[in-house]
C-alpha positions in Angstrom: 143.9 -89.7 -61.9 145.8 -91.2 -59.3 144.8 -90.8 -55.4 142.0 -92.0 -53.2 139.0 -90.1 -54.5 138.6 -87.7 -50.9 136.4 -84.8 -51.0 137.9 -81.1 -50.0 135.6 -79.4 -48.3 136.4 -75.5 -47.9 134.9 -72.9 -45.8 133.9 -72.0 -42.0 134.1 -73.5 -38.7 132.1 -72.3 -35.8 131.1 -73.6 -32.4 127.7 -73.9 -32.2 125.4 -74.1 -29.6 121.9 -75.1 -29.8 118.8 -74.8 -27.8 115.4 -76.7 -28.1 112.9 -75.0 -26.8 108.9 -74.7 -27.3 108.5 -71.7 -29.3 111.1 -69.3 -31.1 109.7 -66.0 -29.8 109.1 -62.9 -32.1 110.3 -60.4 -28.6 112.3 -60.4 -26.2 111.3 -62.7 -23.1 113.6 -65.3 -20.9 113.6 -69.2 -22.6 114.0 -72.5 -20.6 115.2 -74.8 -22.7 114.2 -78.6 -23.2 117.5 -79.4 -24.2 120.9 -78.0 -25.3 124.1 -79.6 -27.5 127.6 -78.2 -28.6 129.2 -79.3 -31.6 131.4 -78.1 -34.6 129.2 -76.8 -37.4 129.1 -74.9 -40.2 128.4 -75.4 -44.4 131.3 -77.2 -45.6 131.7 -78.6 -42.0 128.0 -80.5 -41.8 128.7 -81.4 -45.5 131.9 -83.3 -44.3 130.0 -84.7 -41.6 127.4 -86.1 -43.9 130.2 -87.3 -46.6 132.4 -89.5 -43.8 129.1 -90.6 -42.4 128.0 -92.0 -46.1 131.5 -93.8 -45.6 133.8 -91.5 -48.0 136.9 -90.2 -47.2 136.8 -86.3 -46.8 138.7 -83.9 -45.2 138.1 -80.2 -44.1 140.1 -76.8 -45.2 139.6 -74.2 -42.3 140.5 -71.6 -39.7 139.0 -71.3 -36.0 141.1 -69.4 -33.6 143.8 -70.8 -31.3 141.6 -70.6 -27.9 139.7 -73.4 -26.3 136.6 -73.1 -28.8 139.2 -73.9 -31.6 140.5 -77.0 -29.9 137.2 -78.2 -29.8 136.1 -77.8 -33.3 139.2 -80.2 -33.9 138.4 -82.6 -31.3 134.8 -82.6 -32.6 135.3 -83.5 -36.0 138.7 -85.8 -35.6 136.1 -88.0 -33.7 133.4 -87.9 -37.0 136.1 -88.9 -39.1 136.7 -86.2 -40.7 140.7 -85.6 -41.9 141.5 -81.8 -40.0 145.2 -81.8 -41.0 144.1 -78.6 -43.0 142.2 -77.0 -39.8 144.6 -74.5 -39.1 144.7 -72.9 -35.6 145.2 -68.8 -36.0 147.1 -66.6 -32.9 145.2 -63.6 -32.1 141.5 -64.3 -33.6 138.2 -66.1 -32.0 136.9 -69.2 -33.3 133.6 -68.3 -34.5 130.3 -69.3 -32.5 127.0 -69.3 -33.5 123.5 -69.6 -31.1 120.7 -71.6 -32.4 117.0 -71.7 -31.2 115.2 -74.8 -32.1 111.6 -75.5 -31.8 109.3 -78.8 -31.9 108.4 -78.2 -35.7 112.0 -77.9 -36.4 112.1 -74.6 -37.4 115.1 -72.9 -36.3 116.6 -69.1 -35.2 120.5 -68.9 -36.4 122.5 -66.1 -34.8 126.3 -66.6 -35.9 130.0 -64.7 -35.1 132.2 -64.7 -37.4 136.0 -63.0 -36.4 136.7 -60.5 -38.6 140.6 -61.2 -37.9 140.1 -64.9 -38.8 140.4 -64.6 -42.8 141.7 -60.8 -42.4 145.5 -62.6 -43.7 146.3 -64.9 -46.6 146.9 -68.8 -45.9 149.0 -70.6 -48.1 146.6 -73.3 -49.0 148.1 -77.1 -49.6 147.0 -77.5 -53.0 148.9 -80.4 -54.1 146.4 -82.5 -51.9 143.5 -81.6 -54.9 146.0 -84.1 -56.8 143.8 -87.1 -57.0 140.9 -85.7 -55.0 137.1 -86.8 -56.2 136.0 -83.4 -56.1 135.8 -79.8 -54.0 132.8 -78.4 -52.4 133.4 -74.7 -51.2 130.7 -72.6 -49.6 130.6 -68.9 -48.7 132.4 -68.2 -45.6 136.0 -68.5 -46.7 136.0 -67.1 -50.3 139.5 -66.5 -50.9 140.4 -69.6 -50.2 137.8 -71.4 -52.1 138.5 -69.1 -55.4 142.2 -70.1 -54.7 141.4 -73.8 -54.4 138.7 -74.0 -57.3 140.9 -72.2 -59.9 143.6 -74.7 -59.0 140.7 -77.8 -58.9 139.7 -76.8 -62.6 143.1 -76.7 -63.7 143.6 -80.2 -63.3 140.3 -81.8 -64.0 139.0 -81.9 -60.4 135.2 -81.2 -60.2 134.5 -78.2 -57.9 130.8 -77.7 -56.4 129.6 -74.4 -55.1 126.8 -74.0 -51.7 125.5 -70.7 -53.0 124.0 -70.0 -49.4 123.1 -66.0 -48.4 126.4 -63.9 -49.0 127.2 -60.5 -50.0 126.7 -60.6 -54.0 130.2 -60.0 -55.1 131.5 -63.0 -53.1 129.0 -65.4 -55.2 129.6 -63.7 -58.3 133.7 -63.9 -57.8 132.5 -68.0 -56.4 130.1 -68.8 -58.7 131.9 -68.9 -62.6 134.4 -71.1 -60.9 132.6 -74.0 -60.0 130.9 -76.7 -62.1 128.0 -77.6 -59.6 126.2 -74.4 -58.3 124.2 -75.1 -55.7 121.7 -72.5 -54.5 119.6 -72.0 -51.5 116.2 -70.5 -52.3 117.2 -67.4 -50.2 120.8 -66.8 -51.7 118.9 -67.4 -55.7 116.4 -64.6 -54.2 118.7 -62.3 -53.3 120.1 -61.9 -56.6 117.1 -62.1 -58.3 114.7 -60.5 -56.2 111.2 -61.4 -56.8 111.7 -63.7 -59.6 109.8 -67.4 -59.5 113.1 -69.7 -59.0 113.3 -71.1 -62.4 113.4 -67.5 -64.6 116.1 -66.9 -62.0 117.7 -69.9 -62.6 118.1 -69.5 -66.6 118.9 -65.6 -65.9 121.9 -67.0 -64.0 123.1 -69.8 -66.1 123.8 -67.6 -69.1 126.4 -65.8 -66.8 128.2 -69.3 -66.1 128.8 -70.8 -69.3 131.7 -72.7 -67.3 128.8 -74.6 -65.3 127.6 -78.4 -65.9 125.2 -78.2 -63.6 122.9 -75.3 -61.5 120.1 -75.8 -59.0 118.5 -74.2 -55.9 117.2 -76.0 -52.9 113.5 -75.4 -52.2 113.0 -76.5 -48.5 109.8 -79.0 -48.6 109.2 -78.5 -52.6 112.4 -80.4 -53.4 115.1 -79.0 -55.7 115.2 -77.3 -59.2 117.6 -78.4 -61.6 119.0 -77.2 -64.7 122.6 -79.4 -66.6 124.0 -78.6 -69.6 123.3 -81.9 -70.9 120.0 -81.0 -71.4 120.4 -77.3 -71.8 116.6 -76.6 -72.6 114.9 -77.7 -69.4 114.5 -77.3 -66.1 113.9 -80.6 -64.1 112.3 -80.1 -60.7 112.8 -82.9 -58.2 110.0 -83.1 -55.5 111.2 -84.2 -51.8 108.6 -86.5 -49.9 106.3 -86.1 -47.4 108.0 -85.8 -44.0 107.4 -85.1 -40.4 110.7 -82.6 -39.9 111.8 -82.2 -36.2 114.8 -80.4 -36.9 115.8 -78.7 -40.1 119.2 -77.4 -39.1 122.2 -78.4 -41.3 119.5 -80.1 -43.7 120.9 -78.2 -46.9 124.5 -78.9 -45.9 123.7 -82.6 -45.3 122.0 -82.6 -48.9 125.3 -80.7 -50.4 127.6 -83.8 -48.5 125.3 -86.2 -50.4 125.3 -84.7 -53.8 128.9 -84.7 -53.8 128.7 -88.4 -52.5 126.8 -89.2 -55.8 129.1 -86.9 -57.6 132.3 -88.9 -56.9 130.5 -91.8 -57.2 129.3 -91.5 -60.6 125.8 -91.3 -60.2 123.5 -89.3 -63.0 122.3 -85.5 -62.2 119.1 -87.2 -61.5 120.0 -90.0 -58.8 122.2 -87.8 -57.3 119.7 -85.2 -56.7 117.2 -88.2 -55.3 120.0 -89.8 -52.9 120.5 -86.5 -51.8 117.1 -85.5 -51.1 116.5 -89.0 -49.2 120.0 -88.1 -47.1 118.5 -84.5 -46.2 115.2 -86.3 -45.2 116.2 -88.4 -43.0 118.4 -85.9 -41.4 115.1 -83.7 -41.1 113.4 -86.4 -39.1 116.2 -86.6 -36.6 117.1 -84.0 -33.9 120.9 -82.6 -33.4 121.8 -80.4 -36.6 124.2 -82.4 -38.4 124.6 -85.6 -36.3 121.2 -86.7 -37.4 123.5 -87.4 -40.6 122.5 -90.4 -41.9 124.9 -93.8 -42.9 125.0 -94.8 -46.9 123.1 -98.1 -45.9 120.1 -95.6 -44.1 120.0 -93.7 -47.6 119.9 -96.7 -49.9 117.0 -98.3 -47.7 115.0 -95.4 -47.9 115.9 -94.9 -51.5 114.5 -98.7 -51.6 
């Protein structure tokens, strides 16, 4: 397939602000905070930021509004290297914003915004760049768009990769038979299969995606839990190591960016799923949500 390999990353934008502060309180009471930052974020959007970081071309498939929040987000990323060509300014809705509490065991308190008028119309989506792409990662925010762009990504042979985070079920039921990498947080796995240990609710899933090469969920701390088609009968789970977090925030996302890193590299389930787990790990030892990204040289050393 002819092109440069880039990864197409689908789904929200928001401003975000963070706060670091000494405790995340259970009532309400008035926080000084130790520190505070303002940068783009978002899924697909921290994924990006962890894929141009590991040195691979990517860019990003979005809305934000057309109001100073939305110019931002463009500026923001344009200077990660990210390609925002595709970020698409909207008249008449807000870029979304999200507030973030962060405290010193890097525990965090996420309270986003999301526009309802932002996604209320249909955007013709430029699919002819999927021609010669390495692969699609979609997550939940933007789901017409990603079934749009995932349909047209398996019609041509391009991989497509899922972030099953929390959603509303029918959106990762319409998502998830679409992509061939589905990629589950424990929460999002939990709410469809409430109460189940995460690997009966992993093989109660895979038999509804027969379409899938690949399905695993995310376990924080414990690692990852993989099942692939190549080896249909087992369940591999893939222990993280030891770490002293100080921030958690965008750690999943960062792990999503790095998977699909090995993924267009050709790397096995198995040392994808390690280089992604040492990518997420050193983010989670470094404060500033997804700037604590780290390069494909920091990954490989720690991956000795």
């Amino acid at each position: 397939m002819a092109g440069d390999g880039r990864v197409i990353c689908i789904g929200g934008v928001l401003w975000e602000t963070s706060f670091l502060v000494d405790e995340i309180p259970g009532r309400g009471v008035k926080l000084l905070p130790r520190g505070m930052q303002q940068i783009a974020s978002g899924m697909a959007v921290s994924a990006a930021a962890a894929i141009a970081r590991l040195g691979h071309p990517v860019e990003l498939w979005s809305l934000v509004g057309r109001d100073a929040n939305g110019q931002a987000c463009l500026d923001n990323l344009a200077a990660d290297g990210i390609d925002v060509g595709h970020l698409l300014q909207r008249e008449g809705a807000r870029t979304p914003v999200s507030a973030i509490l962060v405290d010193p065991a890097g525990e965090r308190l996420v309270v986003p915004y999301f526009d309802p008028c932002l996604y209320a119309a249909p955007v013709a989506l430029p699919l002819e760049r999927l021609e010669g792409a390495g692969a699609v990662l979609v997550d939940v925010r933007w789901p017409d768009a990603g079934e749009v762009a995932m349909r047209h990504a398996r019609s041509i042979g391009v991989p497509t990769v899922l972030d099953a985070d929390l959603a509303p079920p029918e959106i990762l039921h319409r998502l998830m038979p679409l992509a061939d990498h589905v990629l589950f947080s424990e929460v999002a796995l939990d709410a469809l299969s409430p109460g189940q240990p995460a690997g009966e609710a992993l093989r109660g899933l895979v038999a509804e995606l027969p379409g899938a090469e690949v399905v695993g969920v995310t376990l924080g701390a414990q690692g990852a839990l993989v099942w692939e088609r190549a080896a249909p009968d087992s369940l591999q789970p893939f222990p993280a190591e030891p770490i002293r977090a100080v921030d958690t925030l965008n750690a999943g996302d960062i792990w999503h960016g790095a998977y699909v890193h090995g993924l267009v590299r050709g790397l096995g389930t198995g040392e994808r799923v390690r280089f992604a787990h040492a990518a997420a790990a050193i983010k989670c030892e470094r404060p500033g949500g997804r700037l604590g990204a780290p390069t494909l040289a920091e990954v490989l050393s720690r991956l000795g």
